[in-house]
N, C-alpha and C positions, 0 to 999 in steps of 0.2 A: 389679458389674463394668462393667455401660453406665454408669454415671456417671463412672466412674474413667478410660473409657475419655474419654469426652467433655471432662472436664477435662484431660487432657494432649492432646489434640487443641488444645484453647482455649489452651493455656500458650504465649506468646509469650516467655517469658523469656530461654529454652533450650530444650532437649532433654525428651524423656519416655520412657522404658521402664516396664514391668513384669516382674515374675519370674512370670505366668502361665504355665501351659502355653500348649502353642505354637498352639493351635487359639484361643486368647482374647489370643495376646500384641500386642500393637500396637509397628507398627512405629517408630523411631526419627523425632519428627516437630522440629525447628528451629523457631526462633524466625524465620528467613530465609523457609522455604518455606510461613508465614501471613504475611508482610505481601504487600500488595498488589505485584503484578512492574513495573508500570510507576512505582513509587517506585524500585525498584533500578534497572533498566535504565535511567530517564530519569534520572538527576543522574550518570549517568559521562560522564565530555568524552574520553575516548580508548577504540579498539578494543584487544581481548584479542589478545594475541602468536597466532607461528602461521601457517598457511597459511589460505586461507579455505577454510568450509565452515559451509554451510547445514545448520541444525537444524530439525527439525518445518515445519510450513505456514505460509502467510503472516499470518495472522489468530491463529497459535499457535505460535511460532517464536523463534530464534534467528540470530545469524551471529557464527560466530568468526574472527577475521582481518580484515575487513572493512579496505576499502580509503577514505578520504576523497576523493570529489572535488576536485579543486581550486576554492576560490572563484571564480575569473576563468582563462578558458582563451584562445585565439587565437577560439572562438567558442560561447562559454556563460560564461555567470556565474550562480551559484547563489545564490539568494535566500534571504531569512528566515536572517540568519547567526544570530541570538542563538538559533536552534533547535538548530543544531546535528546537523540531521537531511539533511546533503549525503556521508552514508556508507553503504555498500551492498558485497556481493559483484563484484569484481574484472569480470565480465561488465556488470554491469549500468551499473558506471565506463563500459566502454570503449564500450557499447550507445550513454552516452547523449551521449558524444562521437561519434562516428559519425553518430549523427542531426545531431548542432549544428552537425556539417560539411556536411551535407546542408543544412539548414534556410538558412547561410548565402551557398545558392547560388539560393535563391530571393526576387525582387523584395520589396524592403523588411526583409528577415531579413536582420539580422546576426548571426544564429547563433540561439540560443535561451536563455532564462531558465527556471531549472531550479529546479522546486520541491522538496515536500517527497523526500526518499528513504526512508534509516533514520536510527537511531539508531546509533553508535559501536558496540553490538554488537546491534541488532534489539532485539526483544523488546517489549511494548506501551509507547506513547507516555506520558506525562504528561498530554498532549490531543490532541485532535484523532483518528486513524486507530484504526480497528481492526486498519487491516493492516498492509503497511507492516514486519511484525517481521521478514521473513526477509533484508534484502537485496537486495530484487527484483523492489519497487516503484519508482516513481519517476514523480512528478505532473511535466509536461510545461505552463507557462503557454503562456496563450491569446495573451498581449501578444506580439506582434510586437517585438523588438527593435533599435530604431532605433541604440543605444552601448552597449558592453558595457564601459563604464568607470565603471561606477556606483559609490558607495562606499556603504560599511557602512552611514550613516543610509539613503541613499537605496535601501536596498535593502529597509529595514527599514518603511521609507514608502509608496513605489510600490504599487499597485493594479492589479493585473489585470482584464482588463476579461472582462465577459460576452461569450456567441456567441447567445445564446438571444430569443427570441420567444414571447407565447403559454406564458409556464411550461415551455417548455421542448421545446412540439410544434415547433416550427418555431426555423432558424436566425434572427440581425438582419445587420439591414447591411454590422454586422464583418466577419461571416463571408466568406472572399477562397478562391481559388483555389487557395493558396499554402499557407493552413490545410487544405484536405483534400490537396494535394499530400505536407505533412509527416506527418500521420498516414497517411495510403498508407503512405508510405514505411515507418512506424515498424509499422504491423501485416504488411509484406510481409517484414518480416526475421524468419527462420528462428528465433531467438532468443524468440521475443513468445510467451506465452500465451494474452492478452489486453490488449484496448485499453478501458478503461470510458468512455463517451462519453455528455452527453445524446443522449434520441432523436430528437430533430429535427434532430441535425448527421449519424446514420445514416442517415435515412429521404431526406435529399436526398444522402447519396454514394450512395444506392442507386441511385436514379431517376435521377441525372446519370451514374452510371457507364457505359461503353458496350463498355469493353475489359476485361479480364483483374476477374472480380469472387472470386476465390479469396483478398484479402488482405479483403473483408466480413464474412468472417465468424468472423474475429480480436475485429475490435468491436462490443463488446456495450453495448446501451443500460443504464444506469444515473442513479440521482438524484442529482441535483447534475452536477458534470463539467462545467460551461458557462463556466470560469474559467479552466480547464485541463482536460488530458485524463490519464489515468493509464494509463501501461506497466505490465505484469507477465509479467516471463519466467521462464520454465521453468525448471527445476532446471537448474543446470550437473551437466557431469562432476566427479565428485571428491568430492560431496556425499553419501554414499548415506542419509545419514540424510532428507536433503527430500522434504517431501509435494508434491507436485505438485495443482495443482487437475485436477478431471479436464475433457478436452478440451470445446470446444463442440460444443453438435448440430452433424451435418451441415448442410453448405448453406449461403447467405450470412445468415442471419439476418436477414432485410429483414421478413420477413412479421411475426417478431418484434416490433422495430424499430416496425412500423407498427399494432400492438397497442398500444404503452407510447402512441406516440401519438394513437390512438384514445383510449385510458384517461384521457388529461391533457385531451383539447377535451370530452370527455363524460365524466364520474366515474363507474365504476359504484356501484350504491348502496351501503350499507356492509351488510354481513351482519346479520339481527337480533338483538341481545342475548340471550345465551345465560344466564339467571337460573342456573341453575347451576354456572356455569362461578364458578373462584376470581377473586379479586383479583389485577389483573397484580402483578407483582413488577420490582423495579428489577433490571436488569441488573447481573449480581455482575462486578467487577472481577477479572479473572487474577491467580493467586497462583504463587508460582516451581512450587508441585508443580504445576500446571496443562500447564504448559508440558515440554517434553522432557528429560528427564536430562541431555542435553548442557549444558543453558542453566546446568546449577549451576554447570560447570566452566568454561564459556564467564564468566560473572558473577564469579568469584575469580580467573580469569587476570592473570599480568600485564600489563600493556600492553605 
């Protein structure tokens, strides 16, 4: 019976049942929900009909409905077109226009250059993000933007510049005023979960802050992030299936913050080899059963 079972589990062809009793019967398993999810969700170019609503978490997710940003706005333009990942939940549209009109009211911003978001209906990437699936991320470049009239090669070209110093303890040169004035902004809005930042752009909003430090501890140090910085908001209304991460510690999170960069000017040592421990194993890629029931119907929807 366990072989029987295992090989209709394997069958990618189609379908598999048995006429066992019910206590041995396996359930009806698709050729759909073994192939890898970020093969289905990354090669559709349009979202699923609908109202929007968020499925499962962001790292294990969905979004149905989902709305495209526009390529080029009065102040953003979304980059990396051939990605195809400038679609997200109808909040997280308006969140990052709202900032780009903020952004363009500060010296040398004309608005902002809007990275990755989602995918036309979430769900894992082809490359790059583990998260990113629900609608409700959305990578924020570092680049100052001087003309929001870029075209498709030049969007596809341009380079974001670094913030970082020191691997990452410490901000560089770039780093202006005007960069920690937009992410204020972006971790003070009621909307925000979290802001992933490296920790050396934390540890100096920490120590430079003097006034109102309630929007610190929104942002949380993370590796990499010195290119850009990444939004993550909260479930909307309307969603009741979304996982919400859960909140951060109390407090501004500075002492944190000053940890990661403690960690990065001094390594600590690496824990000693555990001889009995197994052989790592490569990280198994998500498969549609991985993901929430919603996502089969979200993935067959029409556009």
């Amino acid at each position: 019976m366990k072989k029987l079972l295992a090989l209709c589990a394997a069958v990618v062809l189609g379908s598999c049942t048995t006429d066992m009793p019910s206590e041995d019967r396996i359930v009806t398993v698709s050729s759909q929900d073994l192939v890898e999810a970020r093969q289905l969700f990354g090669n559709l170019d349009l979202a699923s009909d609908g109202r929007a609503r968020v499925h499962g978490g962001y790292s294990r997710g969905c979004i149905g409905g989902a709305e495209q940003l526009p390529e080029t706005g009065p102040t953003w333009q979304a980059m990396r077109l051939s990605r195809n990942r400038n679609w997200s939940h109808p909040a997280t549209v308006d969140f990052v226009q709202d900032l780009s009109r903020f952004a363009a009211t500060q010296p040398g911003w004309e608005g902002l250059y809007v990275g990755d978001m989602s995918q036309p209906r979430g769900g894992p990437m082809l490359t790059g993000h583990r998260s990113h699936q629900s609608g409700l991320d959305a990578d924020i470049w570092m680049l100052p933007p001087d003309r929001l009239n870029l075209t498709a090669a030049e969007r596809e070209n341009i380079s974001p510049i670094s913030m970082r110093r020191a691997s990452g303890a410490y901000v560089n040169s770039d780093w202006t005023a005007q960069h920690w004035a937009i992410i204020r902004e972006a971790a003070s809005d009621p909307r925000v979960a979290r802001i992933f930042l490296f920790p050396g752009a934390k540890v100096w909003m920490c120590e430079n802050e003097t006034g109102d430090r309630s929007y610190l501890r929104q942002i949380r140090p993370w590796y990499g992030h010195h290119y850009h910085f990444h939004v993550r908001l909260s479930c909307p209304s309307g969603s009741p299936d979304c996982e919400d991460q859960a909140p951060p510690p109390p407090g501004d999170g500075c002492d944190d913050a000053r940890q990661w960069q403690a960690d990065i000017l001094n390594p600590p040592p690496p824990p000693p080899p555990d001889p009995n421990a197994p052989p790592p194993q490569p990280r198994r890629e998500l498969t549609l059963a991985d993901l929430p029931q919603q996502c089969s119907r979200v993935l067959s929807s029409d556009p």
